[in-house]
N, C-alpha and C positions, 0 to 999 in steps of 0.2 A: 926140429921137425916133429920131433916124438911128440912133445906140448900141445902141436898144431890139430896132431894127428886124435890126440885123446880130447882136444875142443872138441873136435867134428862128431867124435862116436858119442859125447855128454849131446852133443846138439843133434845128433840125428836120433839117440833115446828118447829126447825132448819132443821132439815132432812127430814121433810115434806115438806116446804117450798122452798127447795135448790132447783135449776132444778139439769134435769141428764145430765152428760156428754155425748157426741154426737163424736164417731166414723167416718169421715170422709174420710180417706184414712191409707192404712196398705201396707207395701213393707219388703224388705229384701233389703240391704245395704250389699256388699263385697268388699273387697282390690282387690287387682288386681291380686294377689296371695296369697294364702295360703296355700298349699299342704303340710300340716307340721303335727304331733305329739306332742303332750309336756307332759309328765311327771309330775304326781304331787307331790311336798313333801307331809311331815308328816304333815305342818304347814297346808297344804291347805283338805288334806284325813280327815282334825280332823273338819274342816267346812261343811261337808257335809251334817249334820241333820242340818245348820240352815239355816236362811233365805235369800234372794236377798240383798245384800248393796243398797239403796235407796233413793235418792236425788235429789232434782230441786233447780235450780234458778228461782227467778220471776224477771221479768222487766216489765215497761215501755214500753209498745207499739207506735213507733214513729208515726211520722205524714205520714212514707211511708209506716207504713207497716197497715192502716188503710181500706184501699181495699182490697176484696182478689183477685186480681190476683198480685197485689203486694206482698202480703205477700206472696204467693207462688212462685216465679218469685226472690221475694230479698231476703226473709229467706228460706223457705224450699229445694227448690234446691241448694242452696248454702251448709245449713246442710247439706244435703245428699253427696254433692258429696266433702267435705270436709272430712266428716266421711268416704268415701271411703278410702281416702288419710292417714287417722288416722289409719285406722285398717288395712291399711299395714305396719304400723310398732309396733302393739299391736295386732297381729293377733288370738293370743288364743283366743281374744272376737271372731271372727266369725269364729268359731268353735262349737262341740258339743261333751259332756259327750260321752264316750263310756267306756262299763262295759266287761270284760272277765272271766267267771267264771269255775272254773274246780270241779265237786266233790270230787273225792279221789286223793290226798288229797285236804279240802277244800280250796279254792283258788279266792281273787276275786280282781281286780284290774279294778280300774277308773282313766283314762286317759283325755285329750283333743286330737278329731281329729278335723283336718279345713279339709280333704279331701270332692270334692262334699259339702259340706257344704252351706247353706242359706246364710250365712251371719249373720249380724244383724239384729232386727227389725227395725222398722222406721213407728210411726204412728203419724198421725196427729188428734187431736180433737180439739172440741170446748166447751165450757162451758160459762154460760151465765150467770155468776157473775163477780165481779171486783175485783182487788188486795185487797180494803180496806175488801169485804167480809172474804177475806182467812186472812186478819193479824190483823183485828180487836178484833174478840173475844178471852176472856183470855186462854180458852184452843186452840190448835191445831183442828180446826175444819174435822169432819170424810172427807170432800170431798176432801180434800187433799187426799187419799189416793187413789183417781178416775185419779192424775195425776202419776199413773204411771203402768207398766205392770206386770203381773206375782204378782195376790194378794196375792196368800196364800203359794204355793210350796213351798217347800222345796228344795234347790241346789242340791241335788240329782236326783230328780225327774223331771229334763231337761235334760233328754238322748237325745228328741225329738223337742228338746223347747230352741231358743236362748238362747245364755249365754248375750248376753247385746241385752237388747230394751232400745230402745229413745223414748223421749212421748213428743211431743211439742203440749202442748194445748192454742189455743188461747182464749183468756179472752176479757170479754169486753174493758177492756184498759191496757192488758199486756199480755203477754205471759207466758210460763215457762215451761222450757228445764228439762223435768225428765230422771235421766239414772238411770235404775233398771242393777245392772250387777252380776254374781255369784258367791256368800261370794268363792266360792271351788277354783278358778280360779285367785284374788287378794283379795288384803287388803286395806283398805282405804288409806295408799300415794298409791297404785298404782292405784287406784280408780279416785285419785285427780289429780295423774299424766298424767292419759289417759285426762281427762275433760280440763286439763289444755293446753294439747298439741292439742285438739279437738278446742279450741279458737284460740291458737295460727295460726291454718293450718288455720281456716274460716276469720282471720283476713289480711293474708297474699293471699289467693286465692281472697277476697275483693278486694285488692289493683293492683292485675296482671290482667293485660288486657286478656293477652294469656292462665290464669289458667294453669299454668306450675305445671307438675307432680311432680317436685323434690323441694318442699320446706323445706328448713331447721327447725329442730326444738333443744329446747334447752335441752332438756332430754331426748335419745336415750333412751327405754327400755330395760332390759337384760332378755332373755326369758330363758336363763340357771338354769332352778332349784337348787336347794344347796341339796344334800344330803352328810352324815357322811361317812369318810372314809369304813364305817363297810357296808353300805347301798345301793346295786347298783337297780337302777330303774328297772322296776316299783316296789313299795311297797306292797306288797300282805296284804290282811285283811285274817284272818284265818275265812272266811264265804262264805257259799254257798249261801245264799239268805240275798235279803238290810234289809228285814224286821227284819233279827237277830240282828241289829245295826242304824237301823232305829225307831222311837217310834212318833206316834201321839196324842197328846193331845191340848182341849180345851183351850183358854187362857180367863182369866175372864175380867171383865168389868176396861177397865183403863183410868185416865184422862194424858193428855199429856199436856205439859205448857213450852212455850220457856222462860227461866230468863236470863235479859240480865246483864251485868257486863260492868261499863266503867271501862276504865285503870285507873282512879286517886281510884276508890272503890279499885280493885284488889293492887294497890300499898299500900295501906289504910293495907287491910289484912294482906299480905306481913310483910309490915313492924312493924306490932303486931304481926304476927307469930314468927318471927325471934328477936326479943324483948322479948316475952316468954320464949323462946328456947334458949337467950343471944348466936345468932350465927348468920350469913349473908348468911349460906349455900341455907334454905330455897327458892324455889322459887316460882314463882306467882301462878304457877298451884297447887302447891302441897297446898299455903294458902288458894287458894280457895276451891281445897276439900276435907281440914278439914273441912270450916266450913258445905261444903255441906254434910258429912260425921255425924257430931255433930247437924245439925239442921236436919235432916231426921232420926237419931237415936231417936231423942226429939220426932218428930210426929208421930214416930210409939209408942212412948211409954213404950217401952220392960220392963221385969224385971232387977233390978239395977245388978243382976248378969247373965245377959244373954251376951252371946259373940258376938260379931256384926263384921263382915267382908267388909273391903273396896276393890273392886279388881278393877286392874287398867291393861288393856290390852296395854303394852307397846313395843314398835318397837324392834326390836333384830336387824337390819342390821348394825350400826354401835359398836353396842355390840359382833359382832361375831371375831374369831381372824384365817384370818387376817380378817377385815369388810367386808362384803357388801356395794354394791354400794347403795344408795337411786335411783338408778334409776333401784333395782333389781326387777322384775315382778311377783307378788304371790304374798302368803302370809307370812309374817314372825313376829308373833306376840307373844308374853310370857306374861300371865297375873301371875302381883304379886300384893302380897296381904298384911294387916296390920290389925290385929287382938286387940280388948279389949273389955271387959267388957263397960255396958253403964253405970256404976258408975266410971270407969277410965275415960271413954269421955268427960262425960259431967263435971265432975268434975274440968278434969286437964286444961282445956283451949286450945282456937285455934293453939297455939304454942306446944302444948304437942302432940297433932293428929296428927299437922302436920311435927311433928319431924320423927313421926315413920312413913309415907309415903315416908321422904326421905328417910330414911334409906331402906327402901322395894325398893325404886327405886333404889337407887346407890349400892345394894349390888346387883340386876341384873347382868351375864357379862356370857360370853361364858361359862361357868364351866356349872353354873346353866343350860344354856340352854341346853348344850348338855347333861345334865345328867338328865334332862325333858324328852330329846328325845332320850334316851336310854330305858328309863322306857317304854315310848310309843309304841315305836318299838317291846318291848319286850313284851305289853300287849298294843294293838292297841284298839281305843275307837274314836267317833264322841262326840264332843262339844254339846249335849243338855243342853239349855238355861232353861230350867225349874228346873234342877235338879243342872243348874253350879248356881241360884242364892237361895238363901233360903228368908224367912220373913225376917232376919236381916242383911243383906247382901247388900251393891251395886255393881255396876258395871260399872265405867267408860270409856266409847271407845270413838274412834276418836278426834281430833288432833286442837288445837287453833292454830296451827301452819301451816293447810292445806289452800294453796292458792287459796281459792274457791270466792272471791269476784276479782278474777284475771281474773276471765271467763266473757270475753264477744264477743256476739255473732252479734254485729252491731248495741245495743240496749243501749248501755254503760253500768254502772259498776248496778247490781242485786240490787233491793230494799229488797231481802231477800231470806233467805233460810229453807228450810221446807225438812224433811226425811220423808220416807213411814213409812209403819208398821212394816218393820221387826224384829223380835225377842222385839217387847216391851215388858217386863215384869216387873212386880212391883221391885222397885231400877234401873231398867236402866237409865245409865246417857250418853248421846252423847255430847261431846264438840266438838266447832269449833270456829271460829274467831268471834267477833263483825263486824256488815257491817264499822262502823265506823271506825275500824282499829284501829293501837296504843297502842295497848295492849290490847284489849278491849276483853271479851267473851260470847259466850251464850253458854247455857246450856240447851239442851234438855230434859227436868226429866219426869219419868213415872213412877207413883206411885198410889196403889189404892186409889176411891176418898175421903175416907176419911180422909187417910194420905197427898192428897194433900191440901184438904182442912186444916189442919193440921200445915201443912208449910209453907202455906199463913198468917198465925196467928201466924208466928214465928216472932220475934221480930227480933234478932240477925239476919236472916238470910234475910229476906224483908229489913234492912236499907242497907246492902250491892247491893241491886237489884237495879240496875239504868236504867228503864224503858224509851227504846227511840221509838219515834214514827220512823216507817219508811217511812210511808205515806209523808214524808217530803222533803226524799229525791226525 
């Protein structure tokens, strides 16, 4: 408790001492067109109690963009009218929630319109610390979450209020590009896919003297929703008012901690997972979290016969029959799960956990999902994240596989990446790439701090953690 107690008084000197973020200019960003509707599935109606998808890159501030009429002159503008050029071809972002509700009988549907519509946001700040402030200390420091818009809402609760803001704050010697956009509207590849193709359009309008409207890009989006033969749009909720299927609650006090993984650790696991389990099936993801699975069931400490749940939010597009494109727009996501006791966990070994993850992942396939979304349909419900995770429970989302060190915006390749607040709850785990590449991961865990403190003093699971500075790059 003393440990806990001396975190809090370092982290409450810390937030004394940070300056505040400074507000400097605010706009709306639109395509050239958008006079459109879109239609939401079931996958996207079930995201509407949670929170904004939320993410920055940090860089490196060059030698040009050290003045500000420079930096506004060679990035901002450039941003801006780049992001015009983007969100004509992912136009739901500048768009707005619109709700239709009928009484008798009850009747309520949420759509996207981009008619009249703002646009995007587009704000510029400043903040008056350095990159080593925001990556030096071992938790996720609160001011991160100053770099991005829309703190607390709920995706619903922007009838009125962009579906994507951009936040580019400038730091004393870096930048960092935050896009808040809403969970209701895509899912993190479409998330990555917008961000990826937003580099691509500012790297290529760079290069054209004339800033030619028609640049090519390498992932067209498909803005055609999926519903079930049974299903014709729009989806009606059997409610008159949001508050019947909407619920607000407090979230308690959480520590957040980026663990980083090189590729020769995760191959390490790997191949003692698959040596336990005497089969080659197993793969990188799955070895690592078992063990994040079995060392976070350790620091919670549970009863030897309490059940502990691992749930793992995995992609359905090329699971659906016949597939989806990866370059389908929404959300399309199925969480499955693997269930045991923590005296079967901790007992059986990293090969035993992570057996039954595959098996939860590869027995996923179009059956499963449509007969998810048959149920759903048939009793419609919003994703609450307080109630989807319990005390013994994680939650794994987002993707080692997303091309997010692919982004750049004139600055070269990101010294790192940092997410907002949304939906952290105790067990949330966020994966994504290592900056290093090559297999590499980090893992964003948020857990209360006594369980993090917990699993810093895990043995097994701290010799796997291969801590890189990024300040190096």
């Amino acid at each position: 408790m003393s440990c806990f107690r001396t975190q809090q008084k370092k982290e409450k000197e810390s937030k004394m001492s940070t300056p505040a973020i400074r507000r400097i200019s605010e706009c709306f960003v639109k395509p050239r067109s958008s006079n459109k509707i879109c239609n939401l599935a079931h996958w996207d109606i079930a995201m509407l109690y949670t929170n904004y998808m939320k993410g920055c890159l940090l860089f490196k501030k060059p030698a040009t963009l050290i003045h500000e009429h420079n930096f506004k002159q060679n990035l901002l503008e450039k941003l801006k009218t780049s992001l015009s050029l983007t969100l004509s071809h992912f136009y739901p972002l500048s768009g707005r929630l619109l709700t239709h509700k009928t009484q008798n009988p009850p009747s309520y549907t949420v759509s996207i319109h981009c008619n009249n519509s703002d646009g995007a946001r587009f704000i510029h700040a400043t903040l008056d610390i350095t990159i080593a402030d925001i990556l030096s200390p071992r938790d996720v420091p609160p001011i991160v979450q100053s770099f991005f818009d829309h703190p607390k809402p709920l995706n619903h609760d922007h009838h009125t209020m962009p579906l994507l803001s951009i936040q580019v704050t400038e730091l004393v010697d870096g930048v960092s590009i935050g896009c808040s956009m809403n969970h209701a509207v895509a899912d993190g590849i479409s998330y990555w896919n917008f961000f990826n193709t937003w580099s691509q359009i500012f790297q290529a309008q760079s290069q054209s003297e004339n800033h030619a409207y028609d640049v090519p890009i390498s992932r067209q989006p498909i803005h055609d929703r999926w519903f079930p033969n049974n299903c014709r749009p729009p989806i009606s909720l059997p409610y008159k008012e949001h508050d019947e299927f909407i619920e607000r609650s407090e979230k308690p006090l959480m520590r957040c901690r980026i663990f980083q993984f090189s590729a020769e650790s995760i191959a390490k696991l790997k191949a003692k997972a698959n040596s336990e389990s005497n089969t080659t099936v197993i793969s990188s993801f799955q070895s690592l979290s078992a063990l994040v699975w079995r060392s976070i069931t350790r620091a919670r400490s549970p009863p030897s016969d309490q059940k502990t749940t691992f749930r793992l939010a995995a992609d359905c597009r090329s699971r659906m029959k016949p597939p989806l494109a990866e370059e389908y727009f929404g959300n399309c996501l199925h969480v499955v799960s693997a269930e045991a006791t923590t005296k079967e966990l901790l007992k059986n070994g990293i090969g035993w956990a992570a057996r039954k993850l595959h098996v939860a992942v590869t027995d996923l396939n179009d059956r499963v999902v449509l007969e998810s979304m048959e149920g759903w349909l048939n009793s419609p419900f919003t994703i609450q994240m307080g109630r989807f995770i319990d005390p013994y429970s994680l939650l794994v989302v987002g993707s080692p596989r997303f091309n997010m060190y692919g982004c750049e915006f004139g600055m070269g390749k990101a010294v790192a990446s940092r997410s907002g607040s949304a939906n952290k709850l105790d067990g949330k785990v966020l994966s994504y790439p290592g900056r290093e590449g090559g297999g590499s991961i980090d893992l964003d865990i948020c857990l209360l701090p006594h369980t993090m403190s917990a699993l810093e003093s895990d043995e097994e699971f701290m010799n796997a953690v291969t801590e890189f500075d990024p300040l190096l790059f």
